[in-house]
Every structure is written in C-alpha cells, then in structure tokens.
DSSP file (Angstrom, degrees, kcal/mol; ACC not computed):
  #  RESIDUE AA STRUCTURE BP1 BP2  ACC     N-H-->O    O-->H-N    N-H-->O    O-->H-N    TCO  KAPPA ALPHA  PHI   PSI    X-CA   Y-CA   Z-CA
    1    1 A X              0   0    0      0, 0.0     2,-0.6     0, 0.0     0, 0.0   0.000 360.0 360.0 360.0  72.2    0.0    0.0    0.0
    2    2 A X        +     0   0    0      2,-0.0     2,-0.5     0, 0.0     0, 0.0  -0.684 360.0 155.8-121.9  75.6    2.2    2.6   -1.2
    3    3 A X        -     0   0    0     -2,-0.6     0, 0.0     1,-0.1     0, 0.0  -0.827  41.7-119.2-125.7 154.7    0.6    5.5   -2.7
    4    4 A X        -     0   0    0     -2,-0.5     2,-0.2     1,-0.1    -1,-0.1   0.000  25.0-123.0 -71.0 153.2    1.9    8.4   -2.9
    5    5 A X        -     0   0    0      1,-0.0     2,-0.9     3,-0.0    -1,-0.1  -0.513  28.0-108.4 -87.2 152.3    0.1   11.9   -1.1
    6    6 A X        -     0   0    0     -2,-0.2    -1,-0.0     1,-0.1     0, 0.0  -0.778  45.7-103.2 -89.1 131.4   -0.9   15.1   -2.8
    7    7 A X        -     0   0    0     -2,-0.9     2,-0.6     1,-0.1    -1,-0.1   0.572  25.8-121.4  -7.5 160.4    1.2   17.6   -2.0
    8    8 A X        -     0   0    0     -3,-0.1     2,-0.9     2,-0.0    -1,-0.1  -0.968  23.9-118.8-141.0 134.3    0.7   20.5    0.3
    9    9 A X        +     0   0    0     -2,-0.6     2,-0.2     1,-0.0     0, 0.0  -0.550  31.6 175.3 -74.4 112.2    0.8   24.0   -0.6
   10   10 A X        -     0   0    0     -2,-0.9    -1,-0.0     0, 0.0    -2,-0.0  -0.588  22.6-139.5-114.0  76.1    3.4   26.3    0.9
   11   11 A X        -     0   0    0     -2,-0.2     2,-0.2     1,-0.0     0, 0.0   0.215  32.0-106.5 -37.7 172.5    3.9   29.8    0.1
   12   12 A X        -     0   0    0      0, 0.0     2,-0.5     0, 0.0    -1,-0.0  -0.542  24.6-126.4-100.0-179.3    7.6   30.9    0.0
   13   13 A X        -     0   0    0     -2,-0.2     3,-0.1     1,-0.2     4,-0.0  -0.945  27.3-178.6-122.8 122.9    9.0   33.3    3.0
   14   14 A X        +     0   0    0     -2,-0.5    -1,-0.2     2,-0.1     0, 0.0   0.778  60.3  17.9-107.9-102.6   10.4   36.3    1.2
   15   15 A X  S    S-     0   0    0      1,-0.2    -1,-0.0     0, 0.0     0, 0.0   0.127  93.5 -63.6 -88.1-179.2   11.6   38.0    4.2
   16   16 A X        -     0   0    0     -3,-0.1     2,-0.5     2,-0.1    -1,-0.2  -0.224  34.8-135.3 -92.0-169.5   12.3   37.6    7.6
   17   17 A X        +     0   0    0      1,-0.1    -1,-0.0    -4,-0.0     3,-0.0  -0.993  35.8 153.6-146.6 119.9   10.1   36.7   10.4
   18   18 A X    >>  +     0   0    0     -2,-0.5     4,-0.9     2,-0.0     3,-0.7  -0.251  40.8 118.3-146.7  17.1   10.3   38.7   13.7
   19   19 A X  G >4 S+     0   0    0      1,-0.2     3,-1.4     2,-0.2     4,-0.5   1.000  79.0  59.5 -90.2 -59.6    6.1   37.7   14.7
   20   20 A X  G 34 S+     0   0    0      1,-0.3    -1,-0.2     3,-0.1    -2,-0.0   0.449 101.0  45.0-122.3  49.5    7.8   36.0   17.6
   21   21 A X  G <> S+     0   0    0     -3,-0.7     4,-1.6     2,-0.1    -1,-0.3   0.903 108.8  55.6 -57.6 -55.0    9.6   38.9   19.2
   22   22 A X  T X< S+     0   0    0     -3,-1.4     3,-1.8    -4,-0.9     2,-1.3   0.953 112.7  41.7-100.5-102.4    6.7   41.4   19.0
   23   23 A X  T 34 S+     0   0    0     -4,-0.5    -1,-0.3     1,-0.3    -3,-0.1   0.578 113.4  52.7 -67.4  -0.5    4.3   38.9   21.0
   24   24 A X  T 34 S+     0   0    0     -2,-1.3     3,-0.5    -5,-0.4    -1,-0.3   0.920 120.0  34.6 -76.4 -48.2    7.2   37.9   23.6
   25   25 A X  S X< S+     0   0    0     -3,-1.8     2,-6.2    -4,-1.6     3,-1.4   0.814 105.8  73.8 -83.9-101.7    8.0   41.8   24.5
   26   26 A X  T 3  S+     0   0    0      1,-0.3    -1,-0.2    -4,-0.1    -3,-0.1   0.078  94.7  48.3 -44.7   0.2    4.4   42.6   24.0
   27   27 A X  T 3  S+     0   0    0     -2,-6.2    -1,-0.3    -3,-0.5    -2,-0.2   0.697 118.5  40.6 -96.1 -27.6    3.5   40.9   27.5
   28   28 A X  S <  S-     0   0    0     -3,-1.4    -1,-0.1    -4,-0.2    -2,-0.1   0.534 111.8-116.5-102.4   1.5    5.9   42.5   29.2
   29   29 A X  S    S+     0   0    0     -4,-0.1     2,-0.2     3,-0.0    -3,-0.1  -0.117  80.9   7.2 127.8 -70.0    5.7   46.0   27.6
   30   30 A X  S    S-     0   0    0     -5,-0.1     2,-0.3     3,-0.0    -2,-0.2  -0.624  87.3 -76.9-161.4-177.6    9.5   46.3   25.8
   31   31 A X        -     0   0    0     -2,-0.2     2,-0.5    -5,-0.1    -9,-0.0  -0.746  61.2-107.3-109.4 132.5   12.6   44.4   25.0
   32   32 A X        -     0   0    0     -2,-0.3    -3,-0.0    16,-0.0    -7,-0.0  -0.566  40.8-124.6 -71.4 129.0   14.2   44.3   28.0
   33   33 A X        -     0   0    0     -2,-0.5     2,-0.2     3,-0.0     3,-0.1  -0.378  16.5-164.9 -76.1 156.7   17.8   46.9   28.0
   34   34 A X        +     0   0    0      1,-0.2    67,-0.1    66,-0.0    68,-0.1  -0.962  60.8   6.6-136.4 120.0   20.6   46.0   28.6
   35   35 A X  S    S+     0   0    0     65,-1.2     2,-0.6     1,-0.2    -1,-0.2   0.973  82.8 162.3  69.6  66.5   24.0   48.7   29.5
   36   36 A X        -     0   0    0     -3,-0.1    -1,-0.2    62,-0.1    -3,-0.0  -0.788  45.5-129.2-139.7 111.5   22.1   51.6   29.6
   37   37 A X        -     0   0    0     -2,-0.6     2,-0.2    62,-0.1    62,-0.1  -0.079  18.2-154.8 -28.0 110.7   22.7   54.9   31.1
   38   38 A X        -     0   0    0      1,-0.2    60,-0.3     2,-0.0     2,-0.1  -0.686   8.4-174.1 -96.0 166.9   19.6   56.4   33.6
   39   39 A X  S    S-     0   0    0     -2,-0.2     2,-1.1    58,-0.1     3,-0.3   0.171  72.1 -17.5-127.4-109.3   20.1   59.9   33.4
   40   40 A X  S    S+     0   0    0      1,-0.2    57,-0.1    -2,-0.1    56,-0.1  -0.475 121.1  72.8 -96.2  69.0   17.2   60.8   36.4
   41   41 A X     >  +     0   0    0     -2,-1.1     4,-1.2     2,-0.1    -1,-0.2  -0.005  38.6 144.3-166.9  69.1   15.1   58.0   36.8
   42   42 A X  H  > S+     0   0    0     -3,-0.3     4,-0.8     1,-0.2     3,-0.3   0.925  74.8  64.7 -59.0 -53.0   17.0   55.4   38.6
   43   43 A X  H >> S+     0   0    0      2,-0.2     4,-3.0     1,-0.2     3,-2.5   0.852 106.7  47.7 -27.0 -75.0   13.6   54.3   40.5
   44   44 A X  H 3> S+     0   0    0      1,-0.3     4,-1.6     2,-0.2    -1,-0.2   0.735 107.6  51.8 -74.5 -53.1   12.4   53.2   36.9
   45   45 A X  H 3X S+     0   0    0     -4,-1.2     4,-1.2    -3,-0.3    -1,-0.3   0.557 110.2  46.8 -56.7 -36.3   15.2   51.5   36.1
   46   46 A X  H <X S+     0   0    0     -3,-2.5     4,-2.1    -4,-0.8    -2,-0.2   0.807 108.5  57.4 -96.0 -42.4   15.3   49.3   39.3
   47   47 A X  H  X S+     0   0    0     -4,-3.0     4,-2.1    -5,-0.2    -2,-0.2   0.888  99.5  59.8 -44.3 -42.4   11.7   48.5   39.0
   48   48 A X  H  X S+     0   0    0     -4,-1.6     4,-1.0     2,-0.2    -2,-0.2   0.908 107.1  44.5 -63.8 -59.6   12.3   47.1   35.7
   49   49 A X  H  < S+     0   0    0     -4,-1.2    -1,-0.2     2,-0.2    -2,-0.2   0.765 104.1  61.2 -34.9 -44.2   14.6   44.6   36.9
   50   50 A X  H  < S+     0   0    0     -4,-2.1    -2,-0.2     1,-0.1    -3,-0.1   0.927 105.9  52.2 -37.1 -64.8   12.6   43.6   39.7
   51   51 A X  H  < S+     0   0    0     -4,-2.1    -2,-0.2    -5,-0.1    -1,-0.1   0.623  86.9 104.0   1.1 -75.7   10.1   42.7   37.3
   52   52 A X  S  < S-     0   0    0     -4,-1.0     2,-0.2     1,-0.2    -3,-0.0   0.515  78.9 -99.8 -23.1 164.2   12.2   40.5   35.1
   53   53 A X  S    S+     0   0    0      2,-0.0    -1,-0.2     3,-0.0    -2,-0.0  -0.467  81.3  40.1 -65.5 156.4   12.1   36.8   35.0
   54   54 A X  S    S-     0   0    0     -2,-0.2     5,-0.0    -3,-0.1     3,-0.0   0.052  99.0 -41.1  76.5 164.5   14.9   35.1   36.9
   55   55 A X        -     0   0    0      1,-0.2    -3,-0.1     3,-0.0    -2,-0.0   0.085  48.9-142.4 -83.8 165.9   17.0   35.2   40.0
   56   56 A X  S >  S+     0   0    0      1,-0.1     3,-2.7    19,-0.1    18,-0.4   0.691  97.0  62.0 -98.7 -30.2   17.9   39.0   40.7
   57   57 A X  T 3  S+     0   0    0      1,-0.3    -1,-0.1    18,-0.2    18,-0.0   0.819  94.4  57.0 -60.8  -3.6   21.4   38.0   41.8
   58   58 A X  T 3  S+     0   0    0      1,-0.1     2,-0.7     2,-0.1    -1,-0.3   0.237  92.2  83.4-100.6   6.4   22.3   36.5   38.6
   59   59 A X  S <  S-     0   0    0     -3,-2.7    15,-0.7    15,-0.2     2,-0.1  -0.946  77.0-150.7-124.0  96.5   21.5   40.2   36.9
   60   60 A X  E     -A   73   0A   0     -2,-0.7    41,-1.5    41,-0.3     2,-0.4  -0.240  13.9-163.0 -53.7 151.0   24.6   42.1   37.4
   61   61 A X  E     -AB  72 100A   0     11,-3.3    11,-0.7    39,-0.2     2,-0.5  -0.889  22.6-149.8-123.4 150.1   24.9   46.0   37.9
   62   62 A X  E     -AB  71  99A   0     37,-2.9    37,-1.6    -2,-0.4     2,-0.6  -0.962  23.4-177.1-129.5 123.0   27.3   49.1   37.8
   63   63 A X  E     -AB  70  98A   0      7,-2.0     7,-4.8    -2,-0.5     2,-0.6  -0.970   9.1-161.0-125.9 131.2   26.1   51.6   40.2
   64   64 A X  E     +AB  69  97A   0     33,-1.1    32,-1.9    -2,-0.6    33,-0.7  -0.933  17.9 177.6-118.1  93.1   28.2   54.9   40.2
   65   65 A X  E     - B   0  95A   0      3,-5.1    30,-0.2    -2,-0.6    29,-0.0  -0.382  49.3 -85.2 -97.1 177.9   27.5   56.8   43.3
   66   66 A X  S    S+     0   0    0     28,-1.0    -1,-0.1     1,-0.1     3,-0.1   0.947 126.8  25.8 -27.4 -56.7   29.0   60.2   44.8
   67   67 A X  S    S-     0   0    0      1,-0.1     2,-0.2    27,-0.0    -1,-0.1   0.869 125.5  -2.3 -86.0 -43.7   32.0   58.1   46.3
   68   68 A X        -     0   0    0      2,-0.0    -3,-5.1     0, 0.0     2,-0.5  -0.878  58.1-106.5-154.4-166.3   32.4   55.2   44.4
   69   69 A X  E     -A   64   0A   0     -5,-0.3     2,-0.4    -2,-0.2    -5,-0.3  -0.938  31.6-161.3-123.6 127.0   31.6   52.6   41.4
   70   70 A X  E     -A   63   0A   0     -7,-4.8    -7,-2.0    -2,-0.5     2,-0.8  -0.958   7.2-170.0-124.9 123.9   29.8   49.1   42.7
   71   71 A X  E     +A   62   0A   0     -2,-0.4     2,-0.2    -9,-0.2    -9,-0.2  -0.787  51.6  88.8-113.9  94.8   30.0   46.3   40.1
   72   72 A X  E     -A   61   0A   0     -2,-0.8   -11,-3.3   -11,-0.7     2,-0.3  -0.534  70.0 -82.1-148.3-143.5   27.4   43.5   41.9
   73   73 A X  E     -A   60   0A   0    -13,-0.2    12,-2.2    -2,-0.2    13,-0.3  -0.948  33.9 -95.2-141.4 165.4   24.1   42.6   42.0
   74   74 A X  E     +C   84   0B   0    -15,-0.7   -15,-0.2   -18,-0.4    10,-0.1  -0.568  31.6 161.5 -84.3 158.9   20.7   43.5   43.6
   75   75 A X  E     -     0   0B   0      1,-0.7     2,-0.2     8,-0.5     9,-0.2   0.638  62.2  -6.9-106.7 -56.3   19.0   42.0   46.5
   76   76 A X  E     -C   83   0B   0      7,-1.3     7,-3.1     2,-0.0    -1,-0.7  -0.911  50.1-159.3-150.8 157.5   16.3   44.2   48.0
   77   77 A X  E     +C   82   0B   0      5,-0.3     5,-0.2    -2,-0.2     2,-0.2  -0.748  12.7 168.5-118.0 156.2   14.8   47.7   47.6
   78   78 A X        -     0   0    0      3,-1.5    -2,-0.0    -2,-0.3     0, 0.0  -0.700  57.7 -66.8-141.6-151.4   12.5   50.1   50.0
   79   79 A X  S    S+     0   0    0     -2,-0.2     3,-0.0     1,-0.1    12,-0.0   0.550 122.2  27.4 -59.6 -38.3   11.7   53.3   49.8
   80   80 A X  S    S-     0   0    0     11,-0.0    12,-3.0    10,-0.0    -1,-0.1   0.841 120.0  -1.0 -99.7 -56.5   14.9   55.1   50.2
   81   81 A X  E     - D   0  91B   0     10,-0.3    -3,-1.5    11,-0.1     2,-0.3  -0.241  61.1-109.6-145.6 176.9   17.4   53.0   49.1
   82   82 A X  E     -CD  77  90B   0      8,-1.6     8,-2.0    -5,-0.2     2,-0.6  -0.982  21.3-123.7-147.6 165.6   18.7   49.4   47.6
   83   83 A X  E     -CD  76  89B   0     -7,-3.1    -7,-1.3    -2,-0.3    -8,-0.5  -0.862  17.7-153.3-110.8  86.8   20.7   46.2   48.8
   84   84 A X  E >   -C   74   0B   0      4,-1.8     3,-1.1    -2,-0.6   -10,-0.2   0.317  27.5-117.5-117.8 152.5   23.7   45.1   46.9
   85   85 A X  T 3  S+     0   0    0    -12,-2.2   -11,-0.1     1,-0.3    -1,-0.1   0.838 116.0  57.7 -73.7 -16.6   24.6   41.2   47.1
   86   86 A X  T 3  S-     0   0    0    -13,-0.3    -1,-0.3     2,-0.1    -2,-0.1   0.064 130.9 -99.7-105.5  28.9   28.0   42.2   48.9
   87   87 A X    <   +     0   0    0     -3,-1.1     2,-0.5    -4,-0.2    -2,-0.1   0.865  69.4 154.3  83.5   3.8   25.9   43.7   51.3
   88   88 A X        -     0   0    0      2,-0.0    -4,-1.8     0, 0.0     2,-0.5  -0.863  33.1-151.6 -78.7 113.9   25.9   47.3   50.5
   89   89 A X  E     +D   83   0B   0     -2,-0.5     2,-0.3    -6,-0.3    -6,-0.2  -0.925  20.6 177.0 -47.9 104.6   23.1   49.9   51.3
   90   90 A X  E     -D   82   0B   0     -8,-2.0    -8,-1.6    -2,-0.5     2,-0.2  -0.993  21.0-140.9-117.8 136.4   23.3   52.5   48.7
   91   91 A X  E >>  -D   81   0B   0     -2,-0.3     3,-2.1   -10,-0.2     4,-0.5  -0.563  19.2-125.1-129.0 138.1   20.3   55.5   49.0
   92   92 A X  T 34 S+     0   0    0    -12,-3.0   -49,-0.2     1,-0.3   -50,-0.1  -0.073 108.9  70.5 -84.4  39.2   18.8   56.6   45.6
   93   93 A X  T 34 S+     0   0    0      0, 0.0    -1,-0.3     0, 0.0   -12,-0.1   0.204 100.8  46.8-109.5 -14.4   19.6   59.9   46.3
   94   94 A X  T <4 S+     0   0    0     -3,-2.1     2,-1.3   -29,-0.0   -28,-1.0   0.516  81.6 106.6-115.1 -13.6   23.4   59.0   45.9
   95   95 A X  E  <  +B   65   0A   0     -4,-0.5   -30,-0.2   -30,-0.2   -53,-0.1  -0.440  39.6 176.1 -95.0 121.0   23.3   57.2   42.9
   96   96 A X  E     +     0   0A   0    -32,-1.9     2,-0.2    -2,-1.3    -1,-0.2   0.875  68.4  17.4 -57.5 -49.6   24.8   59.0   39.6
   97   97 A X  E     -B   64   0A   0    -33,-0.7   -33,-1.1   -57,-0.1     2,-0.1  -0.755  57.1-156.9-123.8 147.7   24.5   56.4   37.2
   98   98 A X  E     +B   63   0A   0    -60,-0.3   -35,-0.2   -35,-0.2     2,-0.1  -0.471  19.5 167.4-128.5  46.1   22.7   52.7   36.3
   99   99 A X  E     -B   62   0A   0    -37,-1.6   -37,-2.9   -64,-0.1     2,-0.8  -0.396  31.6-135.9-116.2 168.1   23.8   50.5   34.2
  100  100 A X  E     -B   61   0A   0    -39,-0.3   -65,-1.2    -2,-0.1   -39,-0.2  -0.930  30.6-134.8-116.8 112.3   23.1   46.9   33.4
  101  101 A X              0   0    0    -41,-1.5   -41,-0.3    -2,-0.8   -66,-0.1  -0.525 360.0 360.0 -78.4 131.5   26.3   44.8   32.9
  102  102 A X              0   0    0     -2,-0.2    -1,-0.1   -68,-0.1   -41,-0.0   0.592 360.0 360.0-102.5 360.0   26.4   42.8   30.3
C-alpha cells in the first residue's frame, strides 16, 4: 500500500520573520535593555529589573555613586534605598548612574 500523497501547498517566506519577538515583548511592555545609562530615573530603572524573569542575583549591575563605582548585583529595595549582594546599602539619592552589565 504505497501510494503516494498530494502535495501541500506552501507559500515561499520572502523575508524575515520577527512575529515572535513582538508577542514575547508585548506581555511585558518592551525588549528588555541591557548597559544603559539612567540619566534621572534610577527608581524606573530598578523597578524594571525587579520585574524581570529570573533570580535577581544573577542580573549584574554598575552603580556609580557620589563616592564610588559598585560592580554586583541587587537584593532588595525600600523606599529610600537598595541592597547590593555584597551587602551594600546605597540611597537613591546617591546614585549618579545605572547600568546593566552585560
């Protein structure tokens, strides 16, 4: 019993296909950044990480205060402030710069 099937109609793919970027970010908002400079809105920046999928220690940081540059990870937030994996309190009032290490 070997007879052959009819064929199946495929158009061809002319260009490329991105559908499923656009519904992955679309749940969450955006495409998540990575190494980007906060200018004033550090707060925004921290939230967005919080967010995320995944452990937060495994999301390295470079935080550039008044005194010095801390290359770690987050722990915990409040109100004021945030909690660096080595244990650092740093106040968002101090902090110059944001970035997300990549």
């Amino acid at each position: 019993m070997s007879k052959k099937l009819p064929g199946i109609y495929h158009a061809p793919i002319s260009s490329s296909v991105k559908n499923n970027d656009r519904v992955f970010y679309s749940l969450y908002g955006e495409a998540p950044r990575k190494n980007v400079e906060v200018g004033g809105n550090v707060l925004q920046e921290v939230d967005r990480i919080f967010k995320e999928e995944g452990y937060l220690f495994n999301k390295e940081v470079i935080i550039t205060t008044k005194d010095r540059t801390y290359q770690t990870a987050l722990v915990s937030r409040n109100k004021k402030g945030i909690i660096t994996l080595d244990n650092d309190y740093i106040l968002y009032d101090d902090i110059v710069s944001f970035q997300r290490k990549k």
